[in-house]
C-alpha positions in Angstrom: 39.9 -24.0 69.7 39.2 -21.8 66.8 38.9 -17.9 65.3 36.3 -16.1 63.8 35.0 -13.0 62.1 32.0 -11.1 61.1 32.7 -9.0 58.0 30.5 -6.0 57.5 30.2 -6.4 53.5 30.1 -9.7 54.1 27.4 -9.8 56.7 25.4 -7.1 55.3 25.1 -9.9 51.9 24.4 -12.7 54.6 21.0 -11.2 55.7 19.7 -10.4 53.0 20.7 -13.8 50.9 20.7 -16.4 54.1 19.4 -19.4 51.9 22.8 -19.0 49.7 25.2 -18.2 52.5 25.7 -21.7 55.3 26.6 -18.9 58.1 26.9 -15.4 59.0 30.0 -15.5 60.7 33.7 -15.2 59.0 36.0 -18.1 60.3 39.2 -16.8 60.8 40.5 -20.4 63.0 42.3 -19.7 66.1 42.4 -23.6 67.1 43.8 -26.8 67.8 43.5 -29.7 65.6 41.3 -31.3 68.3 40.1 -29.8 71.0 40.3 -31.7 74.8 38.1 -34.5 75.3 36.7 -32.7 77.9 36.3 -29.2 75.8 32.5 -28.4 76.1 30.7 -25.3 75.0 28.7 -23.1 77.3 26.1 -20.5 77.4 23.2 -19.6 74.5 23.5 -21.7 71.5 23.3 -19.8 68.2 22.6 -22.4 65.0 24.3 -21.3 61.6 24.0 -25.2 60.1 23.9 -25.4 56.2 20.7 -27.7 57.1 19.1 -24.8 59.3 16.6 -23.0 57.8 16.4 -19.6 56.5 14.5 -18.3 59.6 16.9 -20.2 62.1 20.1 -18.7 60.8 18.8 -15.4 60.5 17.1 -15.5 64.2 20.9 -16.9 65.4 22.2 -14.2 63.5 20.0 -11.1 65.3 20.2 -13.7 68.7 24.3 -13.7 68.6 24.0 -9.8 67.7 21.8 -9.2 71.0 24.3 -11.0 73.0 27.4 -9.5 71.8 25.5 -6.1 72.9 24.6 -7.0 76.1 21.1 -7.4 75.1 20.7 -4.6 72.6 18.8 -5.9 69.6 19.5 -5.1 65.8 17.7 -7.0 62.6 21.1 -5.8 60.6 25.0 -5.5 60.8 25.1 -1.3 60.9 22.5 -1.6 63.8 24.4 -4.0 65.7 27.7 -2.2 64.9 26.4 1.3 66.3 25.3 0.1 69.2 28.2 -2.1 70.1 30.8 1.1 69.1 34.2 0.6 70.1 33.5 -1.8 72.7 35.4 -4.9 72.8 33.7 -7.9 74.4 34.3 -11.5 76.1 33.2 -15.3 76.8 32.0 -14.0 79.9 29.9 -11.2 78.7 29.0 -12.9 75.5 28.3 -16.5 77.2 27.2 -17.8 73.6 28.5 -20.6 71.2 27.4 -21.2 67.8 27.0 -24.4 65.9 28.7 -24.7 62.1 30.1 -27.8 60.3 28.8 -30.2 62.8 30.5 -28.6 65.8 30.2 -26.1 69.0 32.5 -23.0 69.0 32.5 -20.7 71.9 32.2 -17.4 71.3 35.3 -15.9 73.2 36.0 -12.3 72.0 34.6 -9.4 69.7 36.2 -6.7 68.6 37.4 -4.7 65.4 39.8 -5.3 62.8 42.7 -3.2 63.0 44.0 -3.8 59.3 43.0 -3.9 55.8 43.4 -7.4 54.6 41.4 -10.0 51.7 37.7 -9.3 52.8 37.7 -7.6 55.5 38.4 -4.6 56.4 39.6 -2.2 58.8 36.2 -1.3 61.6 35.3 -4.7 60.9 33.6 -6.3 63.8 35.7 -9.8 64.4 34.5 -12.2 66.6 36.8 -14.8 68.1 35.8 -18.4 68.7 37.1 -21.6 69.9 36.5 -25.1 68.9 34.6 -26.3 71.8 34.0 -30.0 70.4 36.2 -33.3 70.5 37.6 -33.4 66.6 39.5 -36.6 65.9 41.8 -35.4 63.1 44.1 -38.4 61.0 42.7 -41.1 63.8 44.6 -39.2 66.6 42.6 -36.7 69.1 45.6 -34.4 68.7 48.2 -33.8 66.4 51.9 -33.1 66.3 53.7 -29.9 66.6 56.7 -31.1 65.0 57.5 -34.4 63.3 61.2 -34.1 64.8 63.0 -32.2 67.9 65.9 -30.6 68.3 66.9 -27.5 71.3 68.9 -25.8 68.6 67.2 -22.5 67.3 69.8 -21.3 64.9 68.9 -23.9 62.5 66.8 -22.1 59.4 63.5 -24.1 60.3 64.1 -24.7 64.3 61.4 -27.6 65.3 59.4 -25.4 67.4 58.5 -22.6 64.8 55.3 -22.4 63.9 55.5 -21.3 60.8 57.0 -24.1 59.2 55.6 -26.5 61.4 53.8 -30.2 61.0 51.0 -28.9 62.8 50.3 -25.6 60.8 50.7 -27.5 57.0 47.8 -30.1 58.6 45.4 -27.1 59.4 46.1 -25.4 56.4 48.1 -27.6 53.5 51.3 -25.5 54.0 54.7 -26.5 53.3 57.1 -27.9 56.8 60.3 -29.2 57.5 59.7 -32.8 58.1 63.1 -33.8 59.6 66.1 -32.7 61.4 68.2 -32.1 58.4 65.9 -31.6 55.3 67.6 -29.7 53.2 64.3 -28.0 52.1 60.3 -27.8 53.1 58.4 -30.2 52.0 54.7 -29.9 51.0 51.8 -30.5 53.6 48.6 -32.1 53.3 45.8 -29.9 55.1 43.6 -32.5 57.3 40.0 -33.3 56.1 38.2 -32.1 58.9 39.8 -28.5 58.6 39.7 -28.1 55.0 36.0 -29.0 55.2 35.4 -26.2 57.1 37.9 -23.8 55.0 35.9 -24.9 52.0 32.5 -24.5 53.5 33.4 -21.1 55.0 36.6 -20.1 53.8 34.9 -16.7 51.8 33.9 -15.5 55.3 37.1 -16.3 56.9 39.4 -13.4 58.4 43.3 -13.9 59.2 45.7 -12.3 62.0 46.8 -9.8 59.7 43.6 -8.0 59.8 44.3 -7.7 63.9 46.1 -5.7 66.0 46.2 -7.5 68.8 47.5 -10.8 67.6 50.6 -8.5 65.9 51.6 -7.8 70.2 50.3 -10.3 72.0 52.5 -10.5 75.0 53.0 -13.1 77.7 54.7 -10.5 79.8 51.3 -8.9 79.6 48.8 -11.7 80.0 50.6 -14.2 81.6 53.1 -12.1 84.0 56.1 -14.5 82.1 59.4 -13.0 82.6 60.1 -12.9 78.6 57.7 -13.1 75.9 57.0 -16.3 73.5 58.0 -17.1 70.1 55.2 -17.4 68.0 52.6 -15.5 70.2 52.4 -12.5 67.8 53.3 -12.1 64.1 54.9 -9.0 64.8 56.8 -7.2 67.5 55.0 -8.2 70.8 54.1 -5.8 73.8 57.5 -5.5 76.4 60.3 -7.1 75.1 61.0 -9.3 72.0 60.4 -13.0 72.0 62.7 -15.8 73.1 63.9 -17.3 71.4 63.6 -14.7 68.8 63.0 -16.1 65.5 61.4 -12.8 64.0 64.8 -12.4 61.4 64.0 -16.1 60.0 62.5 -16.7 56.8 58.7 -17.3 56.9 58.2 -16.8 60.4 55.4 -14.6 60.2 53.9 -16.1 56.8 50.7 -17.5 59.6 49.8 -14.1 60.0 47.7 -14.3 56.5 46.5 -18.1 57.5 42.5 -18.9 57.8 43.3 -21.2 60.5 46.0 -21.0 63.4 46.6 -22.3 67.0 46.3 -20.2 70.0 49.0 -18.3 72.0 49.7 -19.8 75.1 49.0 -15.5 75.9 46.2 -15.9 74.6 44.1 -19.0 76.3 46.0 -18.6 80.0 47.7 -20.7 81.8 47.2 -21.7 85.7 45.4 -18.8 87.3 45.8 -16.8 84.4 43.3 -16.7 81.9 45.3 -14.4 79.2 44.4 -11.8 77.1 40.5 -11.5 78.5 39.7 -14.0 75.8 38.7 -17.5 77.5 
């Protein structure tokens, strides 16, 4: 599952120079390192492949436009941006994947970015995506949290913080604590498959810092969980702090300026409950 964002400067630089640009659309990854065997992609299929041509990628682009609108056209980001205003949208309105890097990534959510942050800027339309193909990342079809586990969360670096986890150094080459008692981090190797796509489309990429929405995420709200998660929301999350709370730990919200990140269990669902309006 993955995240991603369209950038008005950006986008507005994309249509006109299509040939230099592989895609429209600003990656900002939401995902796991390999989607479900059984993950498929559904709806209209949009094609932003750096071996599509010019006229492909730009009729994706005014294609994926129409569809975030609910059928309005627009040939250019501030016609598509009027006409979708403060709307925010969802798969099941937008019913549309695209097609980058050799995979299918459902369009799941558009809305606006809340914060100033690297490219993009508050206004910004962001649209959310999901991997929606089976990646096999390091020979395994999924990856590791945690090299290690341990129930105790007073430790400095407890094994189920994201932030300093196995799992988020592999997406993104970040440092993690590799065993129960390392006395410091120790530095990650990002996995080839996702710094492929960082390198391919990195420049368009947005992070959770630029959005509201992933600073409160709340399972209380989504969910209807009697407390909210750790690790849902880089900041202080909608009815109730985390537990466990690891918010006063160092480096527990550095993923809030990542270009590629798991999910909130808030987020996708769980049983009948699909989460935040986003899957």
């Amino acid at each position: 599952m993955n995240k991603l964002t369209i950038n008005k400067v950006k986008l507005t630089a994309i249509i006109s120079l299509a040939v230099s640009f592989l895609c429209c659309l600003i990656i900002s990854f939401t995902g796991f390192f390999a989607a479900p065997a059984d993950a498929s992609a559904v709806g209209a299929q949009f094609n932003f492949e750096a071996s599509a041509n010019k006229a492909t990628r730009l009729t994706s682009l005014q294609g994926l436009f129409a569809k975030i609108n609910g059928g309005t056209a627009a040939n250019n980001y501030a016609t598509f941006s009027s006409a979708l205003g403060d709307n925010v949208k969802d798969s099941r309105q937008i019913n549309s994947y695209i097609k980058i890097n050799g995979n299918n990534w459902q369009v799941v959510y558009a809305s606006r970015a809340d914060y100033n942050y690297g490219a993009t800027s508050k206004g910004d339309v962001i649209a959310t995506v999901y991997l929606a193909s089976d990646i096999v990342a390091n020979n395994q079809n999924q990856q590791m949290f945690s090299t290690w586990l341990s129930e105790d969360t007073s430790r400095s670096y407890p094994s189920n913080m994201y932030s300093s986890s196995f799992a988020r150094s592999q997406l993104n080459g970040t440092h993690y604590v590799a065993s129960e008692n390392a006395g410091a981090l120790s530095a990650g190797d990002q996995a080839a498959v996702w710094k492929s796509v960082q390198d391919a489309y990195g420049k368009f990429m947005a992070v959770p810092a630029n959005m509201g929405w992933q600073e409160k995420l709340s399972a209380v709200t989504h969910i209807t969980n009697e407390t909210n998660a750790a690790n849902d929301a880089w900041g202080t999350p909608d009815n109730g702090a985390p537990s466990p709370d690891y918010s006063k730990k160092s480096r527990y919200t550095d993923w809030k300026y990542d270009k590629l990140w798991l999910p909130a269990q808030a987020e996708v669902g769980c049983g009948n409950f699909n989460g935040a309006e986003r899957n």
